[in-house]
N, C-alpha and C positions, 0 to 999 in steps of 0.2 A: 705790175699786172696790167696787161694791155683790155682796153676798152675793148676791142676786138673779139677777144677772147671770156669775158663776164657779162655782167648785167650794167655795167654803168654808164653806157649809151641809149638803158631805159627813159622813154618818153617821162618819164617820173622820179628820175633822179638830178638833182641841179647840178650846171654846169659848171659851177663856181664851188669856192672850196676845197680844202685840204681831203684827200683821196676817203679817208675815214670817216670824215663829214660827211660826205657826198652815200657812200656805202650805209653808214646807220640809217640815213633820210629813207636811201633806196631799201632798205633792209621791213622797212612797215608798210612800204607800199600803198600811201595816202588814197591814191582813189579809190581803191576796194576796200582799205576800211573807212573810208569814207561814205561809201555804198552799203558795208554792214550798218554802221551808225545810221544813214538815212533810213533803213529798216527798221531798224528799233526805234526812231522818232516818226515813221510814220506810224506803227503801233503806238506809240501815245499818244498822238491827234483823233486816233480814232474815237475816243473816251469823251461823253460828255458834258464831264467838266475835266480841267486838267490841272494836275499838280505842280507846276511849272518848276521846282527845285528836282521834280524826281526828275523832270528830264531830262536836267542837268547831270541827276545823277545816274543816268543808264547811259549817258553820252561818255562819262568821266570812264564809267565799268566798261564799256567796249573795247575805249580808246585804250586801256593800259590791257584790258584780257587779249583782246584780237590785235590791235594794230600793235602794239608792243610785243604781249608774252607769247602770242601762236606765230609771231614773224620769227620772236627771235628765236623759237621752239624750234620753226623751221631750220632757223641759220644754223642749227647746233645737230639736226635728227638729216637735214639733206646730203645724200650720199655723191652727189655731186658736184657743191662748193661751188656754185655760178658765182655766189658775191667773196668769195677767195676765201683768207684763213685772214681778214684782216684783225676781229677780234679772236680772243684766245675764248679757250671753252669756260673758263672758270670768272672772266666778264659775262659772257652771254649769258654764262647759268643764275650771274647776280641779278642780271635784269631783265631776264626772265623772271626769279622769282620776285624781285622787289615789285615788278608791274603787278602781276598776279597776287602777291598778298595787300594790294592797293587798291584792285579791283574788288578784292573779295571781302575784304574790309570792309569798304562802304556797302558791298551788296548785302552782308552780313548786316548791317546796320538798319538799312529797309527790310529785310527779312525777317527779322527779331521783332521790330516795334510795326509794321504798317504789312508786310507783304507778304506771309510765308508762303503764299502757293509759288513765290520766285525761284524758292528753293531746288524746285525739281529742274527750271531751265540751266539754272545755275550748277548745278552736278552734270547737268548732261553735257553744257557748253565745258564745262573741267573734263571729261572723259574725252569730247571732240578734239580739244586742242592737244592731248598726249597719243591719244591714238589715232588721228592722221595726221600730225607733224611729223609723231616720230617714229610711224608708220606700223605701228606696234599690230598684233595678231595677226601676222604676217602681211601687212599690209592690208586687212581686208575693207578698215572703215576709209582708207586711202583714197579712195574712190568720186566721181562726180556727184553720186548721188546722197553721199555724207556730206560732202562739202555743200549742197545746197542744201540741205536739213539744216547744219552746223551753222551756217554763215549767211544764210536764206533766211530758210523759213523760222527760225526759233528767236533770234532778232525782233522779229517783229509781234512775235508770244510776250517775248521779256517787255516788249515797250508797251505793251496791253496790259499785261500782269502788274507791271511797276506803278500804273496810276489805279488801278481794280480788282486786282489779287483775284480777278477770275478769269473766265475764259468764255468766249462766245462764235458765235458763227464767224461776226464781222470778222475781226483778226485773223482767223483761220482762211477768212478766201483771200484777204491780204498778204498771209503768209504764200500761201498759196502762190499768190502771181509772183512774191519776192522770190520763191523755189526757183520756180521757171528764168526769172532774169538772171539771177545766179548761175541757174542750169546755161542758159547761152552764153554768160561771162568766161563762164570755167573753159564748154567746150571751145571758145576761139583762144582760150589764152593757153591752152596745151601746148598746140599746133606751132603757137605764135613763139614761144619760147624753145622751142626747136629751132624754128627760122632764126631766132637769134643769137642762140647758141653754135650755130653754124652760120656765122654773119652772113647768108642771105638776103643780100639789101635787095629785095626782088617785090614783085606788084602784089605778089599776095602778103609779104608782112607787112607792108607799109597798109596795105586794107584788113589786116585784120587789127593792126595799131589804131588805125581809123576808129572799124567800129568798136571796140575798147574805149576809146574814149569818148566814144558818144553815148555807151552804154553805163561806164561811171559816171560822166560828169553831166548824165539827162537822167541819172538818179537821184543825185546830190542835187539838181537843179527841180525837182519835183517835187523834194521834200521840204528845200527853202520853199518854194513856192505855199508848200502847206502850213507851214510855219509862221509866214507872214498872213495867209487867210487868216488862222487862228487869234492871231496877234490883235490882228482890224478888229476880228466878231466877238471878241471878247470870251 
């Protein structure tokens, strides 16, 4: 499989490594769930006081729902094949579901004893990942503006809900502004994976690679930032 022709001359997949390696890496797409996760951890600093294992534990729930089970959702519902047939569908579907019954487990565990209004973000982020991965009701939830609801704005509900099991204004205009960054993520990385599915090494991909990465890793760079206030103020 020619690099030419896939995804694995993404700015985000390492250059070192057996082709398969390199593909599973590329396959969860680190900076944007890394940007989901930074949502759901700025919803928990919002709270205050903080439960400091819960946000261990909506970081651990992301990492296997979004950056494992909705990537590998995608590798298995995408009609395209950009990162090839390197795994077979009957692996993907293992780790699809092994992730998602490890996410769900533990959210299952905060939900029962400490959290149940979780429950609601938690069925809806279950319905987001099957039906815009796998494009289900004819593609209708497929769209930009699920994907910022899904990977936005509910992230940062769930990291509110995970230390408060309620809901309040704060969160919501958090969420709020998470929609929007999402919303600008989504629409440059449309565009941009066109240009490089047509290797197009031309000045607009390389500026919208740009801002992509300035717009995950000055996410990820926002939230550590709040993470160590918290840290200091106790």
């Amino acid at each position: 499989m020619s690099e030419d022709t896939n995804r694995l001359n993404e700015w985000f997949v390492p250059k070192f490594g057996p082709t398969q390696f390199r593909i599973a890496i590329g396959i969860l797409f680190l900076p944007y769930t890394a940007m989901c996760i930074s949502f759901a951890l700025l919803g928990s600093l919002l709270t205050p006081s903080i439960h400091w294992e819960r946000i261990v534990g909506i970081i651990v729930i992301y990492f296997f729902a979004l950056g494992i089970g909705a990537h590998f959702a995608d590798y298995i519902g995408s009609r395209k094949r950009p990162w090839g047939i390197e795994f077979s569908k009957s692996t993907s579907w293992t780790v699809l579901v092994l992730s998602l019954s490890i996410a769900y487990a533990i959210g299952l565990y905060y939900i029962i004893l400490f959290v149940p209004s979780l429950s609601v973000v938690a069925v809806a982020e279950g319905f987001f990942l099957f039906a815009y991965n796998f494009e289900k009701f004819k593609g209708y939830f497929h769209t930009n503006f699920w994907f910022v609801v899904a990977w936005g704005a509910l992230p940062v509900l769930a990291g509110y809900m995970m230390q408060t099991n309620t809901i309040s204004l704060e969160p919501i205009l958090v969420a709020t502004v998470a929609g929007f960054i999402s919303y600008v993520e989504i629409s440059l990385s449309r565009p941009y994976k066109i240009l490089k599915s047509r290797n197009e090494q031309n000045v607009s991909m390389h500026t919208l690679e740009k801002y992509l990465k300035i717009i995950s890793m000055g996410t990820l760079s926002i939230a550590m930032a709040a993470l160590a206030i918290r840290i200091v103020l106790g």
